[in-house]
PyMOL commands that place a pseudoatom at each C-alpha (Angstrom):
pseudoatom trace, name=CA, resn=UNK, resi=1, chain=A, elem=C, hetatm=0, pos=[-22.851, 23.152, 61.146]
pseudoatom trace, name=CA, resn=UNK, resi=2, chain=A, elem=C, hetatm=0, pos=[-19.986, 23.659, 58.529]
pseudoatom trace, name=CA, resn=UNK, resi=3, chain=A, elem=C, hetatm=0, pos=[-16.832, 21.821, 59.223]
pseudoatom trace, name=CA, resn=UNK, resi=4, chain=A, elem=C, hetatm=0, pos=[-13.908, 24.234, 59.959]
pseudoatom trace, name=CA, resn=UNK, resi=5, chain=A, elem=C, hetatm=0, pos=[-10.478, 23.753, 58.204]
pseudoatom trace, name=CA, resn=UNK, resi=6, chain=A, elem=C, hetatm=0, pos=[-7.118, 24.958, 60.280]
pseudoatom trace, name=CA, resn=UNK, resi=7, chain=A, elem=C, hetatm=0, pos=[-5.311, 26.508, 57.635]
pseudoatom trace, name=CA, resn=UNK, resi=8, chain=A, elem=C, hetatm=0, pos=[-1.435, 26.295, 58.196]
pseudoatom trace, name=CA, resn=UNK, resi=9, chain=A, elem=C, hetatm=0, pos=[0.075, 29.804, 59.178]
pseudoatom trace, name=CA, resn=UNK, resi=10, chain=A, elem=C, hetatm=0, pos=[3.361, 30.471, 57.875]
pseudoatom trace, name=CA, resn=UNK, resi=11, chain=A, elem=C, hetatm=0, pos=[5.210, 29.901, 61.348]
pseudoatom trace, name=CA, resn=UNK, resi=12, chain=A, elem=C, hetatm=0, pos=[3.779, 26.542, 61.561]
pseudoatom trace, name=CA, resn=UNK, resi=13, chain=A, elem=C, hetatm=0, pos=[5.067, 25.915, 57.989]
pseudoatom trace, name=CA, resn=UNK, resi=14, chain=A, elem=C, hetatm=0, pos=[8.662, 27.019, 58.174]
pseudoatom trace, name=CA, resn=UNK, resi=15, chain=A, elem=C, hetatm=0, pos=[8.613, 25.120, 61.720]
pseudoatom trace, name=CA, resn=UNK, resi=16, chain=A, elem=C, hetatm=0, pos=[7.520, 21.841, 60.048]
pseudoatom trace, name=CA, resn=UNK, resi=17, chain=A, elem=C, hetatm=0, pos=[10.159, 22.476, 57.114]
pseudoatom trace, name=CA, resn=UNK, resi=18, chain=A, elem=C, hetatm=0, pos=[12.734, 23.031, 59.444]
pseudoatom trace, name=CA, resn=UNK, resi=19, chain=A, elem=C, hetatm=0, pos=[12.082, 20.107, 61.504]
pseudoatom trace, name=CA, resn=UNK, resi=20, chain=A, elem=C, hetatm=0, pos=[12.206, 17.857, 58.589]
pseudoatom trace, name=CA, resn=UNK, resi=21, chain=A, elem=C, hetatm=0, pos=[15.333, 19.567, 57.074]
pseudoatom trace, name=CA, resn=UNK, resi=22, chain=A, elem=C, hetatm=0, pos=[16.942, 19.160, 60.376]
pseudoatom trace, name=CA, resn=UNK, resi=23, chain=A, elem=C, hetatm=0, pos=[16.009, 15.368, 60.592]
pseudoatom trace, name=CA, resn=UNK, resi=24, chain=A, elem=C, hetatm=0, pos=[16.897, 14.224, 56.781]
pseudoatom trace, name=CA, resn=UNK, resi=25, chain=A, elem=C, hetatm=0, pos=[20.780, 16.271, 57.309]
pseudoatom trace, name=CA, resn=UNK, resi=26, chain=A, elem=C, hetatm=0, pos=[21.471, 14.659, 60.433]
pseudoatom trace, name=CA, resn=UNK, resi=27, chain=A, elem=C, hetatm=0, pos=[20.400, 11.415, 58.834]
pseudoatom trace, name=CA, resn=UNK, resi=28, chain=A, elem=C, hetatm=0, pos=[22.431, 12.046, 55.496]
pseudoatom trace, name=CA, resn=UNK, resi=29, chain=A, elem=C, hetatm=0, pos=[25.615, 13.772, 57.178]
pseudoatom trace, name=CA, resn=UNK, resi=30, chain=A, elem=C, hetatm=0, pos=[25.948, 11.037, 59.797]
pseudoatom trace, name=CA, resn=UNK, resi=31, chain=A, elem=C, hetatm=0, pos=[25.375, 8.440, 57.178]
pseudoatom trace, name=CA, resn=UNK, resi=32, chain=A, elem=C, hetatm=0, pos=[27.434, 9.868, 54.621]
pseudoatom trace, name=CA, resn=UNK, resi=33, chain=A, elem=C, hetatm=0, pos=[30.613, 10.229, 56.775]
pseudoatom trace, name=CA, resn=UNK, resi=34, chain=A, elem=C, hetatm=0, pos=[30.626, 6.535, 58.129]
pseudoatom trace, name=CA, resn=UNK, resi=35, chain=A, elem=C, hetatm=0, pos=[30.058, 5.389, 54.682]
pseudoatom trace, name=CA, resn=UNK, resi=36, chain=A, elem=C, hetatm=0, pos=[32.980, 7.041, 53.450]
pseudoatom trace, name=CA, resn=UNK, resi=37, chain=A, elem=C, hetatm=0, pos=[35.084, 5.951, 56.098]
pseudoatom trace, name=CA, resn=UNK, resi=38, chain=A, elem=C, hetatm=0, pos=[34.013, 2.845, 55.777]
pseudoatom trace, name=CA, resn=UNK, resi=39, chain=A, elem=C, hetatm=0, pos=[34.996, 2.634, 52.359]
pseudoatom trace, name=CA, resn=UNK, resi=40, chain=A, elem=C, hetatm=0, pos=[38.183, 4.174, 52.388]
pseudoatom trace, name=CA, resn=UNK, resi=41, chain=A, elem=C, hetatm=0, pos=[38.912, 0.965, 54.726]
pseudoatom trace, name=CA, resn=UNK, resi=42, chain=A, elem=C, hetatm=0, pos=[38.153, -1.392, 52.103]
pseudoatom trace, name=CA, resn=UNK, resi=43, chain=A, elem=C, hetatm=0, pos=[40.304, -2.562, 48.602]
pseudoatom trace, name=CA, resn=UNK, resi=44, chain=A, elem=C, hetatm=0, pos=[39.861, -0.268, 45.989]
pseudoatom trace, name=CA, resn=UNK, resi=45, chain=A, elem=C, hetatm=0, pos=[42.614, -1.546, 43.270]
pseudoatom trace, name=CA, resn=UNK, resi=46, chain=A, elem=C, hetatm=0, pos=[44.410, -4.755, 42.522]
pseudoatom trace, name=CA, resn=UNK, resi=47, chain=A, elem=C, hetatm=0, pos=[46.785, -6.010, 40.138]
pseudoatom trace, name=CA, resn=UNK, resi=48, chain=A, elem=C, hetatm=0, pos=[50.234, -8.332, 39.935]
pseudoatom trace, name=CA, resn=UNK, resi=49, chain=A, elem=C, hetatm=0, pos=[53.456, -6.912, 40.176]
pseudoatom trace, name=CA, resn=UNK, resi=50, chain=A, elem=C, hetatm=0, pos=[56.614, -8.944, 38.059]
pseudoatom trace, name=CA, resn=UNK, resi=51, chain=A, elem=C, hetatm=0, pos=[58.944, -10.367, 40.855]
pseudoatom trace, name=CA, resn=UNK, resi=52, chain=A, elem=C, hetatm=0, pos=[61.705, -13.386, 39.639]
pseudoatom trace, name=CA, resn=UNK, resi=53, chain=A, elem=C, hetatm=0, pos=[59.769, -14.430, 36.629]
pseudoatom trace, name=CA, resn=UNK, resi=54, chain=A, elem=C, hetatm=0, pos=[56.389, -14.252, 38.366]
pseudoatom trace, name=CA, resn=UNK, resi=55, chain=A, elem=C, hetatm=0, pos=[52.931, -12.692, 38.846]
pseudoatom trace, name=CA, resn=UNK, resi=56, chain=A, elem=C, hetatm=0, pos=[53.129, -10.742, 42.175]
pseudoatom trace, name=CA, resn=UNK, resi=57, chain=A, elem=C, hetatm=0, pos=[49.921, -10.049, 43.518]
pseudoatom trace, name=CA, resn=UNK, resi=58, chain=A, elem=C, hetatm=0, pos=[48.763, -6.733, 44.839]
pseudoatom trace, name=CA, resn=UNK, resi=59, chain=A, elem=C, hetatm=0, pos=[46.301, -4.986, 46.760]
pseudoatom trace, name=CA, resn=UNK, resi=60, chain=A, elem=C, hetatm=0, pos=[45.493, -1.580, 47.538]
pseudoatom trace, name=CA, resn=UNK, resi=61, chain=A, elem=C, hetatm=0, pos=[42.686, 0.362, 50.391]
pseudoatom trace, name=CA, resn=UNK, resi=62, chain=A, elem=C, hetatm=0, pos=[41.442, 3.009, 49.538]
pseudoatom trace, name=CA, resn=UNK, resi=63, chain=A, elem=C, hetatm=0, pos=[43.956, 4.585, 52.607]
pseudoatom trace, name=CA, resn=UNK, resi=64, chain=A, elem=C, hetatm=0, pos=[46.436, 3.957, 50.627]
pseudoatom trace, name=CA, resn=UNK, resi=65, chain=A, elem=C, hetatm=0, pos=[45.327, 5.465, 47.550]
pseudoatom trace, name=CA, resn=UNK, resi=66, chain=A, elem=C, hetatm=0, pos=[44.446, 9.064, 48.687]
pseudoatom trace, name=CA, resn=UNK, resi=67, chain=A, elem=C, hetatm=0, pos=[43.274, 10.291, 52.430]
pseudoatom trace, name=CA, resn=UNK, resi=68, chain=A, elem=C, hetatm=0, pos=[41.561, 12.950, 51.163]
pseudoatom trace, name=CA, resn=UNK, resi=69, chain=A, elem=C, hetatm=0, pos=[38.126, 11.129, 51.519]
pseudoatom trace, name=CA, resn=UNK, resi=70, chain=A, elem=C, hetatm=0, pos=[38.446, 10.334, 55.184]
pseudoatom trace, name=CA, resn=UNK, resi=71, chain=A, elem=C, hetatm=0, pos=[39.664, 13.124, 56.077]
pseudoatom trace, name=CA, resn=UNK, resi=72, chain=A, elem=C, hetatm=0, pos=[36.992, 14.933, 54.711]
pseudoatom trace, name=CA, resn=UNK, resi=73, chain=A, elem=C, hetatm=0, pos=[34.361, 12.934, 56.176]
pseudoatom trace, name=CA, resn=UNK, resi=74, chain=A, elem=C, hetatm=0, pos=[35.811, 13.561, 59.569]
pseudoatom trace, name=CA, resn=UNK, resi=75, chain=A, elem=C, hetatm=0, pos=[35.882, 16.891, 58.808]
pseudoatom trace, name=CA, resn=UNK, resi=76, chain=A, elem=C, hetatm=0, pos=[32.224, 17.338, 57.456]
pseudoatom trace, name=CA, resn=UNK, resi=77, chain=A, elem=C, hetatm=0, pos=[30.920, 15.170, 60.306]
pseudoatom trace, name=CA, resn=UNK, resi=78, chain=A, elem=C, hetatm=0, pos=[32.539, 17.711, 62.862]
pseudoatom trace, name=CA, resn=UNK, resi=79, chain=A, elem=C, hetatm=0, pos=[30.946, 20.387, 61.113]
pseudoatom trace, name=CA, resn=UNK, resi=80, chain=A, elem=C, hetatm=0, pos=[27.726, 18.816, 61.344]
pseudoatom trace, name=CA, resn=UNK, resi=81, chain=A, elem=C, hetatm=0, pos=[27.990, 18.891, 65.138]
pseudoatom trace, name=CA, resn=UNK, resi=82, chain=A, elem=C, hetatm=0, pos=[29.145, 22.793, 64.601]
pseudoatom trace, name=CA, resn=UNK, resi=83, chain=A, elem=C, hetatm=0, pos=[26.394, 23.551, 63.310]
pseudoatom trace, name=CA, resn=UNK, resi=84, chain=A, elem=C, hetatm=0, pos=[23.927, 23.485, 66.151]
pseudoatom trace, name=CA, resn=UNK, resi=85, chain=A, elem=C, hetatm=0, pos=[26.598, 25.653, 68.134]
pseudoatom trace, name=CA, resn=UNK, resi=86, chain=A, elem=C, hetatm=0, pos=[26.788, 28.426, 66.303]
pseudoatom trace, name=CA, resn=UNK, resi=87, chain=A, elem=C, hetatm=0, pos=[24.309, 31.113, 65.306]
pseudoatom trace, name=CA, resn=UNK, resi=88, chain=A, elem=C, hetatm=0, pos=[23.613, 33.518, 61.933]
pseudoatom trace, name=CA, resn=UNK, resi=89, chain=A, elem=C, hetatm=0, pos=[26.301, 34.375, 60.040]
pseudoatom trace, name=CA, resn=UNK, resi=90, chain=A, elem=C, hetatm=0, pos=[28.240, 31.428, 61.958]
pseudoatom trace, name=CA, resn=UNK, resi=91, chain=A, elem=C, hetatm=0, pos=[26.162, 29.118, 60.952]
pseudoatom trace, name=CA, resn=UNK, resi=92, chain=A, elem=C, hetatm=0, pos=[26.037, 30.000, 57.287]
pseudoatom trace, name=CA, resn=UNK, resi=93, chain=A, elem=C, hetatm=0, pos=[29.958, 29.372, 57.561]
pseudoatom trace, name=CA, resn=UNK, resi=94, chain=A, elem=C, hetatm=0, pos=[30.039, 26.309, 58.782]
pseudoatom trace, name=CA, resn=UNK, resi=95, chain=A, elem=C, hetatm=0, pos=[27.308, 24.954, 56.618]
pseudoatom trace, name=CA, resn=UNK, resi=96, chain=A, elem=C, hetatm=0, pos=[29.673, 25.923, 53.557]
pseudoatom trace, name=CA, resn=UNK, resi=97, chain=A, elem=C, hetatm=0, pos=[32.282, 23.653, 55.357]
pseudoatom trace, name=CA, resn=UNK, resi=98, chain=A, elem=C, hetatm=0, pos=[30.072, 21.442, 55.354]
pseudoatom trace, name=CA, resn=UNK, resi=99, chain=A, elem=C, hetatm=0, pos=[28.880, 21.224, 52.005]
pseudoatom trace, name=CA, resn=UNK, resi=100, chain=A, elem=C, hetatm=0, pos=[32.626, 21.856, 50.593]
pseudoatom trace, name=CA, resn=UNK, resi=101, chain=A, elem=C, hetatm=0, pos=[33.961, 18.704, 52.755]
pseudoatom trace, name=CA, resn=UNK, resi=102, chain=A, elem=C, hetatm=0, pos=[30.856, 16.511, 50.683]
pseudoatom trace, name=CA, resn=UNK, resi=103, chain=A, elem=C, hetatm=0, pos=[32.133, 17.905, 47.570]
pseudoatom trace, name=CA, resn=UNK, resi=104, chain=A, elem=C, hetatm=0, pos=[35.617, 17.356, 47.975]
pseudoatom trace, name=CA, resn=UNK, resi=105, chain=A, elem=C, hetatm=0, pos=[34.542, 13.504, 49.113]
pseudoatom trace, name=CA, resn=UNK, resi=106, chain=A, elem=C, hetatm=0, pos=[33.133, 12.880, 46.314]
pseudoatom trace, name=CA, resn=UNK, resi=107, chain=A, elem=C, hetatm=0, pos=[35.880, 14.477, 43.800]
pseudoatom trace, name=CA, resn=UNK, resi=108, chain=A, elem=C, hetatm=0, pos=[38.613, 13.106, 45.381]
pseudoatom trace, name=CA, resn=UNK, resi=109, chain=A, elem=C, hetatm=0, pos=[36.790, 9.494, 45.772]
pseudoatom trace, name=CA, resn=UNK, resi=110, chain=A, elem=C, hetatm=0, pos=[36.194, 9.527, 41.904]
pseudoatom trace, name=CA, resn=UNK, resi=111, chain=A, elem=C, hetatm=0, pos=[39.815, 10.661, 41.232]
pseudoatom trace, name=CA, resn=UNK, resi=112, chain=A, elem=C, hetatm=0, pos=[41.099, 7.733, 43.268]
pseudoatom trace, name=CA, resn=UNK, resi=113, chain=A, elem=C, hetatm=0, pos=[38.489, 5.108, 41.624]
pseudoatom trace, name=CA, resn=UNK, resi=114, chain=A, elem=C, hetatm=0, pos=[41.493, 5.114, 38.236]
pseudoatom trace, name=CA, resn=UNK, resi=115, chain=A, elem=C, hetatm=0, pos=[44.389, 5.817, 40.072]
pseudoatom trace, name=CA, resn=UNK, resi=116, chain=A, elem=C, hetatm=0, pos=[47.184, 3.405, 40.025]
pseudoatom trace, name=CA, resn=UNK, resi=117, chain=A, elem=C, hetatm=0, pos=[50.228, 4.929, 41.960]
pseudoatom trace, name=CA, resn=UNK, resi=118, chain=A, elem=C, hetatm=0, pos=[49.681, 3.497, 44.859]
pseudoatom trace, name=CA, resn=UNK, resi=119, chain=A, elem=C, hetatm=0, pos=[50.231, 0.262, 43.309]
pseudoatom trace, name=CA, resn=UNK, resi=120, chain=A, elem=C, hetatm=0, pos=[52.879, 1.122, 40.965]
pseudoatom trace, name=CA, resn=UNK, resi=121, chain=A, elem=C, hetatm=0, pos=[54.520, 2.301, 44.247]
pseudoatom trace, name=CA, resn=UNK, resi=122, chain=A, elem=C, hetatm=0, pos=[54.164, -1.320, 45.694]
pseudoatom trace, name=CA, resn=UNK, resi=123, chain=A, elem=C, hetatm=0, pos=[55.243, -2.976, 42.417]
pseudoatom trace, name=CA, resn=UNK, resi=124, chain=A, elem=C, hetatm=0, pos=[58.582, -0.991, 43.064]
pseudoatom trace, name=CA, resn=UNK, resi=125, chain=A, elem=C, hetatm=0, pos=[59.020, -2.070, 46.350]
pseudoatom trace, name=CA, resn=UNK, resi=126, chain=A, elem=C, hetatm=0, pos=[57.786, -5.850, 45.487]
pseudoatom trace, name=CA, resn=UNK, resi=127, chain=A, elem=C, hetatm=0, pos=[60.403, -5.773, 42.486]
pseudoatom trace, name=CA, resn=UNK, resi=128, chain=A, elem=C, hetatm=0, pos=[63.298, -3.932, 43.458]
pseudoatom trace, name=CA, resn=UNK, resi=129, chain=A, elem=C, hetatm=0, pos=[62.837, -1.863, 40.132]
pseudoatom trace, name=CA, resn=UNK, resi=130, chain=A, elem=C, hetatm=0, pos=[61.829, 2.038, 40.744]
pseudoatom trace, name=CA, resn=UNK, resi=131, chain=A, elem=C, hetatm=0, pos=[60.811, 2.290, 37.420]
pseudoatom trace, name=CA, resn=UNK, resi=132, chain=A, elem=C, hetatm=0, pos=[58.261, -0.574, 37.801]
pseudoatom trace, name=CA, resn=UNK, resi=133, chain=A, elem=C, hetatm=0, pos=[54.396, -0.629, 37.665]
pseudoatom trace, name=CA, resn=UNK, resi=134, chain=A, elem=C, hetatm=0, pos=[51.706, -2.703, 38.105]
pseudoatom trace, name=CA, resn=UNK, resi=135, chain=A, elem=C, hetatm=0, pos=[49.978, -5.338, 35.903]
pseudoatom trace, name=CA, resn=UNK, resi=136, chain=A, elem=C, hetatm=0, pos=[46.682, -6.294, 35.282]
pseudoatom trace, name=CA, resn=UNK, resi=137, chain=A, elem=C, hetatm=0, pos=[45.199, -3.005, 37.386]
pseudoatom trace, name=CA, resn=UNK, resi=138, chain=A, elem=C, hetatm=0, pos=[41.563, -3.644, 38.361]
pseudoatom trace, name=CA, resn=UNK, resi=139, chain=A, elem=C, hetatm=0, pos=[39.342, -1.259, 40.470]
pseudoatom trace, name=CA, resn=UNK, resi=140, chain=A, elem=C, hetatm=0, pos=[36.399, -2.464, 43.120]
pseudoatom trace, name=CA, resn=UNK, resi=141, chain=A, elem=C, hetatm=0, pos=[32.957, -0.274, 43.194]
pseudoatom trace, name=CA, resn=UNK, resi=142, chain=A, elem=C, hetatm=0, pos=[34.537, 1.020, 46.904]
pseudoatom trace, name=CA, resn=UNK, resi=143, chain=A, elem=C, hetatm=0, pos=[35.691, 4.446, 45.363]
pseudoatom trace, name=CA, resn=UNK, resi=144, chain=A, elem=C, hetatm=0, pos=[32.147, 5.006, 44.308]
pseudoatom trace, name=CA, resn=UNK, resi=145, chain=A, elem=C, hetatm=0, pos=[30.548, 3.904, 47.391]
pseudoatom trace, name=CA, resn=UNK, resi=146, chain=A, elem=C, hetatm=0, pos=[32.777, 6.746, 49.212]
pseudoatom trace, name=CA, resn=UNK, resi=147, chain=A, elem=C, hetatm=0, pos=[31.965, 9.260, 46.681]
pseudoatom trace, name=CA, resn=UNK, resi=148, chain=A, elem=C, hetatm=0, pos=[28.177, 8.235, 47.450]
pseudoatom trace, name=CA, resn=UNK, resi=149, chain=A, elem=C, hetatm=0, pos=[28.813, 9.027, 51.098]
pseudoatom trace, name=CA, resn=UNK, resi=150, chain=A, elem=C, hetatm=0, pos=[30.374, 12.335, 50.216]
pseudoatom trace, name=CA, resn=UNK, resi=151, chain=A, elem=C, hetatm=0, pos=[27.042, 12.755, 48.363]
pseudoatom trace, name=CA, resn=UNK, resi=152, chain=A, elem=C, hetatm=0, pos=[25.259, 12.560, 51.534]
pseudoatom trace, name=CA, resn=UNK, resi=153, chain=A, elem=C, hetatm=0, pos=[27.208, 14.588, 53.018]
pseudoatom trace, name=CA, resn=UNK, resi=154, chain=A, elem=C, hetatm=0, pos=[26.758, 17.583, 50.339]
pseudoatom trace, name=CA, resn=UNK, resi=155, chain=A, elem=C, hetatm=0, pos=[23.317, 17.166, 50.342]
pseudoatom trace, name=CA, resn=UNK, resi=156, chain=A, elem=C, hetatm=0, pos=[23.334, 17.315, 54.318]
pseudoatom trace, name=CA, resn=UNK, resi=157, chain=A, elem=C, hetatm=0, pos=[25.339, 20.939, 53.410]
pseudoatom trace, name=CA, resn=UNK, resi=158, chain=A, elem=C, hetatm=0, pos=[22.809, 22.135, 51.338]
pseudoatom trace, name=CA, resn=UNK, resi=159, chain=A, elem=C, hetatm=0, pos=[20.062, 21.719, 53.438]
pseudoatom trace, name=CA, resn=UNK, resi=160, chain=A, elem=C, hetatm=0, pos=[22.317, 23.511, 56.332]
pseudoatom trace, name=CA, resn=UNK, resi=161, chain=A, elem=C, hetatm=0, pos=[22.308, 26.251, 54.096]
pseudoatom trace, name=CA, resn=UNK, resi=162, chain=A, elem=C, hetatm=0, pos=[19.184, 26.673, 52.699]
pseudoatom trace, name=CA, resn=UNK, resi=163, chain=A, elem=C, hetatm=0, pos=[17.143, 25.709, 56.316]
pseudoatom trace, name=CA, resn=UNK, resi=164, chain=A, elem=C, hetatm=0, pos=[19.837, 25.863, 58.951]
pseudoatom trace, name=CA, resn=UNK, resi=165, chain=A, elem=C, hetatm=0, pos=[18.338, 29.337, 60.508]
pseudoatom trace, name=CA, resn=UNK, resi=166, chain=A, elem=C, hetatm=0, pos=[15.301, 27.078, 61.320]
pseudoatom trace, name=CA, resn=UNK, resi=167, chain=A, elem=C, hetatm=0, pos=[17.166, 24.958, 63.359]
pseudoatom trace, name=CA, resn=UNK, resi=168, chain=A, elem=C, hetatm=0, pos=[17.691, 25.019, 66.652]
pseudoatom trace, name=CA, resn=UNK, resi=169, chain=A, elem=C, hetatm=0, pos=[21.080, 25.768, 68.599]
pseudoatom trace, name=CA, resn=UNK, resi=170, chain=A, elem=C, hetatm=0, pos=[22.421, 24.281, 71.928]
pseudoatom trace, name=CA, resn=UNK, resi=171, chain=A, elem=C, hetatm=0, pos=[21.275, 26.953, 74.277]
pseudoatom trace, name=CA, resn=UNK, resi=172, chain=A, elem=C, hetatm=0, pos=[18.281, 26.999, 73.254]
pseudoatom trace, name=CA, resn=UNK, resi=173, chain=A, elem=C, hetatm=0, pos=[16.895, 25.079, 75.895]
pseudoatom trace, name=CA, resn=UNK, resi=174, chain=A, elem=C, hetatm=0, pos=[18.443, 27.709, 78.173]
pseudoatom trace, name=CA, resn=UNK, resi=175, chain=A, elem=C, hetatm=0, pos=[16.452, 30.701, 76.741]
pseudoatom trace, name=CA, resn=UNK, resi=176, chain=A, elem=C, hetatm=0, pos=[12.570, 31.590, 76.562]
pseudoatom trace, name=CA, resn=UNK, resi=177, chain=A, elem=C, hetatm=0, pos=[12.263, 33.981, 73.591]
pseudoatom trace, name=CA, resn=UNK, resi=178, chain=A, elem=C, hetatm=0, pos=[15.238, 35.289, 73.944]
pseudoatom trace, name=CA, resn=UNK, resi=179, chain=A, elem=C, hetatm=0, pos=[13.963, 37.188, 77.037]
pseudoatom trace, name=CA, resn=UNK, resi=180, chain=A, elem=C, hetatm=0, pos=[15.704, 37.404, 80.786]
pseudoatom trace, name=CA, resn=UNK, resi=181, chain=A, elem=C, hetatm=0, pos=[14.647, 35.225, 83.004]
pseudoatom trace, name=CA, resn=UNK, resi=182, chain=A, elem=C, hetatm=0, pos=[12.147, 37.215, 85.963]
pseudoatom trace, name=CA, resn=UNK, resi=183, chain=A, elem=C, hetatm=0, pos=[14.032, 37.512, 89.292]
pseudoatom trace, name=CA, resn=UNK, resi=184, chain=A, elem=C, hetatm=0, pos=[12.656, 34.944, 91.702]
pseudoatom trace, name=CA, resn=UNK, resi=185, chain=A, elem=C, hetatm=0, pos=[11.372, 37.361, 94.876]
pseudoatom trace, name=CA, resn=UNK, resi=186, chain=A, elem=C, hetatm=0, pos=[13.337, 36.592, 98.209]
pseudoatom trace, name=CA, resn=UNK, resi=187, chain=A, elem=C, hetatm=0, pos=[11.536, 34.297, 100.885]
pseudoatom trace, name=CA, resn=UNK, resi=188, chain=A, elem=C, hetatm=0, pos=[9.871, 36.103, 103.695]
pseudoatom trace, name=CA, resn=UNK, resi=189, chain=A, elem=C, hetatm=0, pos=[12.100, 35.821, 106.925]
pseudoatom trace, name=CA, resn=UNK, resi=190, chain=A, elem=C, hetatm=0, pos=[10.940, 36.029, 110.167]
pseudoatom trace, name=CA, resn=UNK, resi=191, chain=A, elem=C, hetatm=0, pos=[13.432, 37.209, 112.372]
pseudoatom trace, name=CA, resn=UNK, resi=192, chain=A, elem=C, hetatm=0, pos=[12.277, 35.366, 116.048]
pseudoatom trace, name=CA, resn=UNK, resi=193, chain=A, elem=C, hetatm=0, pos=[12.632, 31.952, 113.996]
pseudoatom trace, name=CA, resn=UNK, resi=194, chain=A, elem=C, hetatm=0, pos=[16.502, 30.840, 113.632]
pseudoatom trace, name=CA, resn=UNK, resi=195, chain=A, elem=C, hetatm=0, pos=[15.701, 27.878, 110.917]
pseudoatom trace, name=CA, resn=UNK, resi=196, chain=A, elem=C, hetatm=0, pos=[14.494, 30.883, 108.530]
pseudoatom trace, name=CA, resn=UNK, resi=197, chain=A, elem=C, hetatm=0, pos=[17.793, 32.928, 109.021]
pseudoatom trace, name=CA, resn=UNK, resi=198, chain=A, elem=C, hetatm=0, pos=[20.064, 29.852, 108.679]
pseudoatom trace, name=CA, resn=UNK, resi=199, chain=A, elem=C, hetatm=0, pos=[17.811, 29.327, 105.545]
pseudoatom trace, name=CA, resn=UNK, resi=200, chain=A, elem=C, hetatm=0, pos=[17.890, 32.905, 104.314]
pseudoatom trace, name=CA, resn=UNK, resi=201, chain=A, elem=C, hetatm=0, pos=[22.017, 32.904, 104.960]
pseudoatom trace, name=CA, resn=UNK, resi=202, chain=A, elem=C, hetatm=0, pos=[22.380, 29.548, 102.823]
pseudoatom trace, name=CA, resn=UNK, resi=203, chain=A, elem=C, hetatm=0, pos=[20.189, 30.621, 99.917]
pseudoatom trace, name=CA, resn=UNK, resi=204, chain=A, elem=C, hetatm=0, pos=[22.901, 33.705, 99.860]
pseudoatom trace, name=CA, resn=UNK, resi=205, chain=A, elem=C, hetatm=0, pos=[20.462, 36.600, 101.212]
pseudoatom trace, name=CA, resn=UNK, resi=206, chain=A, elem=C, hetatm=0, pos=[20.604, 38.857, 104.161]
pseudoatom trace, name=CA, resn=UNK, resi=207, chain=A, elem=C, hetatm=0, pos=[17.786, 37.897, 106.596]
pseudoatom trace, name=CA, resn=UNK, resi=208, chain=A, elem=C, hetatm=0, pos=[18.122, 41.456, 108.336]
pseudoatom trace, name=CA, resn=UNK, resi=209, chain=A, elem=C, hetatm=0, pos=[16.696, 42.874, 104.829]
pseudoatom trace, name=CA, resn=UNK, resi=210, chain=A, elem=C, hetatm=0, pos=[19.208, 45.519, 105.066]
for i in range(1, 210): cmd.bond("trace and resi %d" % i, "trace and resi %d" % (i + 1))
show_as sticks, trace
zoom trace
């Protein structure tokens, strides 16, 4: 007896693609955005400031360098959650949020990886001197780890986009193909038993079936 093969129809296909989409963008959005929060928490920059003949030393978050990257990860992350609330044409939309907040992570992460005014503004403060700026500026890997978070989260965009009418919504569980729900018949009341009117009257029906 030959052995039968189930060949894959293309339903079953696009609902095994969409699953795994669906699984590796929750994974990379979620991950992205607390890696880029994380790392906006930690010290991107460094240097020594001149202060009464001395080496000042200075430190700088990534907070304090630009909150563009947090921000954005915030924002990406809620649009993640959007997604699976919204339907079509809604969905496309907030998939391109999605994918613009990753992209804007990452630039802005990069950008503030060689900026210095955020110490140069505490070099003022340390010194006295507006016109003063910092010494021996050194950056950490942080910025990079953010913009590898905002990565994720572009990535998590693009797969919104390209597989995010495979996915399913909220109320789905509250729909069966997107047909009404049957009418349940009413109970059978018989009239010479009280408990079945007192039923009928709390389930909302008239018992006299008029």
């Amino acid at each position: 007896m030959d052995d039968v093969t189930a060949v894959p129809t293309p339903r079953s296909e696009a609902a095994r693609s969409g699953r795994l989409s669906l699984a590796v963008a929750l994974l990379c959005g979620a991950l992205g955005a607390a890696v880029a929060l994380l790392a906006t928490r930690q010290q991107w920059s460094e240097g020594t400031a001149t202060v009464a003949g001395g080496a000042f030393p200075l430190t700088a978050k990534g907070s304090d360098v630009t909150g563009v990257p947090a921000a954005l990860a915030v924002v990406g992350l809620a649009a993640l959650v959007a997604v699976f609330a919204v339907r079509r044409a809604g969905r496309l939309a907030v998939a391109a949020l999605l994918t613009l907040s990753g992209a804007g992570t990452v630039a802005a992460a990069l950008l503030g990886a060689s900026d210095s005014g955020a110490l140069d503004e505490k070099a003022a403060q340390a010194s006295g001197d507006t016109s003063a700026t910092v010494d021996a500026l050194s950056h950490t890997a942080w910025p990079y780890v953010a913009a590898v978070g905002g990565v994720l989260l572009l990535l998590a965009g693009l797969l919104a986009l390209r597989y995010g009418r495979l996915w399913p919504a909220m109320s789905g569980r509250y729909e069966r193909g997107g047909t009404p729900r049957p009418r349940r018949k009413p109970v059978a009341v018989d009239p010479d038993r009280p408990e079945d009117l007192w039923k009928a009257l709390d389930r909302g029906e008239d018992p006299t079936g008029a």
